[in-house]
C-alpha positions as CSV (number, residue, x, y, z in Angstrom):
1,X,-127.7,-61.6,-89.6
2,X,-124.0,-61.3,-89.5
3,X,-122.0,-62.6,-87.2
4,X,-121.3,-58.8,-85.4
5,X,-124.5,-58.8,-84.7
6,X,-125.0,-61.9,-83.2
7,X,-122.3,-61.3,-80.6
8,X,-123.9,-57.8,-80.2
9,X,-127.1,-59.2,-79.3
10,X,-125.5,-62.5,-77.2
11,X,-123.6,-59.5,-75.4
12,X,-127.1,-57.5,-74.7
13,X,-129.1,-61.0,-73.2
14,X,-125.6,-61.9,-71.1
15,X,-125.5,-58.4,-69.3
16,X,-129.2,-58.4,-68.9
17,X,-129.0,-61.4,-67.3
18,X,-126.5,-60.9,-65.0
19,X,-128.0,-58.1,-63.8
20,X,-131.6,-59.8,-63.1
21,X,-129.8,-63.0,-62.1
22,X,-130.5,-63.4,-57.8
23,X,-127.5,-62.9,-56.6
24,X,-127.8,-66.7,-54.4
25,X,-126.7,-65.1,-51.4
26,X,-128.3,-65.0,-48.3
27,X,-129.0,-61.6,-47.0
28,X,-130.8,-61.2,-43.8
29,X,-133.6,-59.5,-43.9
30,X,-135.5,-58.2,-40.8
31,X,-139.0,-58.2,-41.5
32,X,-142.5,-57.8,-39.3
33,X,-143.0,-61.7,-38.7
34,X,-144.9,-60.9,-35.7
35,X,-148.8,-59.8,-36.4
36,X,-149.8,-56.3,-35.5
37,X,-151.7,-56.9,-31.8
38,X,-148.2,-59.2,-31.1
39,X,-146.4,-56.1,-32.2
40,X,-149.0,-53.6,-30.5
41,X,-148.5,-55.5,-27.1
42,X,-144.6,-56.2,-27.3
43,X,-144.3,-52.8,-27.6
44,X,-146.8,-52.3,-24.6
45,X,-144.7,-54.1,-22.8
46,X,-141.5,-51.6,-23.3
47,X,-143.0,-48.8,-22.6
48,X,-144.8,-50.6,-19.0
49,X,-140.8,-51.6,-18.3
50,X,-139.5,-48.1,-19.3
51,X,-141.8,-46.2,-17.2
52,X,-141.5,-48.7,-14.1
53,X,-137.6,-47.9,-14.4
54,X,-138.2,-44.4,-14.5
55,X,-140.4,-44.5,-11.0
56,X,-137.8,-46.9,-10.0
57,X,-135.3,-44.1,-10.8
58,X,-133.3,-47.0,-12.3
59,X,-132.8,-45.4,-16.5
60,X,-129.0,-46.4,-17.1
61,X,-130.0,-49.7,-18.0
62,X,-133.0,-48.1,-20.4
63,X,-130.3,-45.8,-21.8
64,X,-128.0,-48.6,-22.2
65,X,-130.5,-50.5,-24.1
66,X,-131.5,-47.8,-26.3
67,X,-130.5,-47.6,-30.1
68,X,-126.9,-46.2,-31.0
69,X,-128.4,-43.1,-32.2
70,X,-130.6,-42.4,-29.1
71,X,-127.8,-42.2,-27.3
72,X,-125.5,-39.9,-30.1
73,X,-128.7,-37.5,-29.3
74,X,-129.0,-37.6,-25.8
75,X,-126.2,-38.2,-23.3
76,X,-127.1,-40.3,-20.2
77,X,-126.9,-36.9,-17.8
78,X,-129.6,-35.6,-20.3
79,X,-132.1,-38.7,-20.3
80,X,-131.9,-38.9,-16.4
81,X,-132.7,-35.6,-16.2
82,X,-135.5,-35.9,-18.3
83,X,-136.4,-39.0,-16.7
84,X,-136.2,-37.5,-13.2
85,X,-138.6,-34.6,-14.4
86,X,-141.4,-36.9,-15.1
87,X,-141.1,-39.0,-12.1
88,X,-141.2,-35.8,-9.8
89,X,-143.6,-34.1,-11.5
90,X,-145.7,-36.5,-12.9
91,X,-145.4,-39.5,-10.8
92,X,-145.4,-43.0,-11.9
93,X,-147.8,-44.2,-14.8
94,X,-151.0,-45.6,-13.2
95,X,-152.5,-47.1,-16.8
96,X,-152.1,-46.0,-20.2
97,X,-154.3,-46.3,-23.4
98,X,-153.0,-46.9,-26.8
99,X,-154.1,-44.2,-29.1
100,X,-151.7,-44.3,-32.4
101,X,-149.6,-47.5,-33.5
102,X,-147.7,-47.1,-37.0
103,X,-145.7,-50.1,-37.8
104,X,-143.2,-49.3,-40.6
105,X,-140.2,-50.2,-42.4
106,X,-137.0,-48.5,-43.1
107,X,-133.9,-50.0,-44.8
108,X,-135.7,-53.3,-44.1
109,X,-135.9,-53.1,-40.3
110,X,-139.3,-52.8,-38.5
111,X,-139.4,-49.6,-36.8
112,X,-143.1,-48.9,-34.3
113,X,-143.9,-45.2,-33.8
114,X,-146.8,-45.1,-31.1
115,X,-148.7,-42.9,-28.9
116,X,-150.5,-43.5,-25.5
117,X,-152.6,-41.7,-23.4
118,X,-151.0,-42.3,-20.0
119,X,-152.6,-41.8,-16.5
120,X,-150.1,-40.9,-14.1
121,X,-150.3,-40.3,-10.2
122,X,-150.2,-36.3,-10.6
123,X,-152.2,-36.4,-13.4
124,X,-152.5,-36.9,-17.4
125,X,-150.1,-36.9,-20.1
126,X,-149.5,-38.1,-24.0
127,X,-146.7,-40.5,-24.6
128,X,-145.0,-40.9,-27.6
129,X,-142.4,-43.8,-28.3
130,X,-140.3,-45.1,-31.3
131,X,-139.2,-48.3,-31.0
132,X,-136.3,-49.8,-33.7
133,X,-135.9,-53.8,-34.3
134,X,-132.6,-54.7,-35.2
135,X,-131.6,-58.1,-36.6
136,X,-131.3,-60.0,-33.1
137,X,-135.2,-59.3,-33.5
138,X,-134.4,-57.0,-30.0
139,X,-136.8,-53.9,-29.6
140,X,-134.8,-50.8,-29.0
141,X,-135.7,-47.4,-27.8
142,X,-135.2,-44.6,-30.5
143,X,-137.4,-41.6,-28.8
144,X,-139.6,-40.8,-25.8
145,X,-141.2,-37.8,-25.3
146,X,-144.2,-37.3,-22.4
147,X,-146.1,-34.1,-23.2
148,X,-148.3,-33.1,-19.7
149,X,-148.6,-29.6,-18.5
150,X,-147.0,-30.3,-15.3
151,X,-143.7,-30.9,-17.3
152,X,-143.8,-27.6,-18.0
153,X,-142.5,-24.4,-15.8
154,X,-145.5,-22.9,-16.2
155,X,-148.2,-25.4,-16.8
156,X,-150.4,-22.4,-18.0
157,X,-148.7,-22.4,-20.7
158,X,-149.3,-25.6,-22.0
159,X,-151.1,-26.3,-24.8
160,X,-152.4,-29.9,-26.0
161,X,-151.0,-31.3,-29.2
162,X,-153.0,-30.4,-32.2
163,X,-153.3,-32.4,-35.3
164,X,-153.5,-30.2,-38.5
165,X,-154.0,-31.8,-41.9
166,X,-151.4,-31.3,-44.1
167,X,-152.9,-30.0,-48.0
């Protein structure tokens, strides 16, 4: 083998190393420590202190809270309108039954999308939450949404939220 080739080939194994080599550093990654049911009831918790600050017609500090890009998406004038809505039509939330909990990653922070079937004093509606973990291991909210006929303008009008299967 000549001597070409030998550099050649100590070249090939040095850049291959390098590039599978850890890097040593320390980079914080937020991950699900919690189990699901500790997840499932943190998150339970949230949405019983969102919905008691929303009968307590008390949402800046909700809003505050809430991720950066909840708040780029919805200005505070629009959330405590929205939040007003369902307190006076809907009442406050009596009980609510966990129907859906997804617990996913993205860019290596924990992010919960969940539904519940909530019981309110004028009657029944589905919420739907997303709730963000950032590094400080600090829930935030990223959506609500409270689908109930008496939200709408014409609760005739409502229709229930079907699930179609996608082919």
């Amino acid at each position: 083998m000549s001597f070409s080739r030998i550099v050649f080939f100590l070249l090939i194994v040095l850049a291959l190393a390098l590039f599978f080599w850890p890097d040593g550093s320390k980079k914080r990654k937020n991950t699900i420590e919690e189990n699901p049911v500790s997840v499932s009831e943190t998150i339970t918790e949230q949405v019983n202190r969102l919905f008691d600050d929303i009968a307590a017609e008390q949402v800046a500090g909700p809003y505050r809270a809430a991720t950066s890009a909840f708040r780029e998406e919805v200005s505070l004038e629009e959330f405590q309108s929205f939040c007003d809505n369902i307190a006076t039509r809907l009442g406050a939330l009596q009980e609510h039954e966990i129907e859906e909990m997804m617990i996913n990653e993205k860019d290596g922070q924990p992010i919960v999308t969940a539904a519940y079937r909530g019981e309110f004093e004028q009657g029944d509606g589905l919420i739907s939450v997303i709730y963000h973990q950032e590094e400080n291991s600090v829930w935030r909210l990223q959506h609500l949404n409270v689908n109930a006929p008496q939200l709408n303008d014409d609760p005739g009008q409502f229709q229930e939220p079907v699930e179609r299967p996608v082919e």
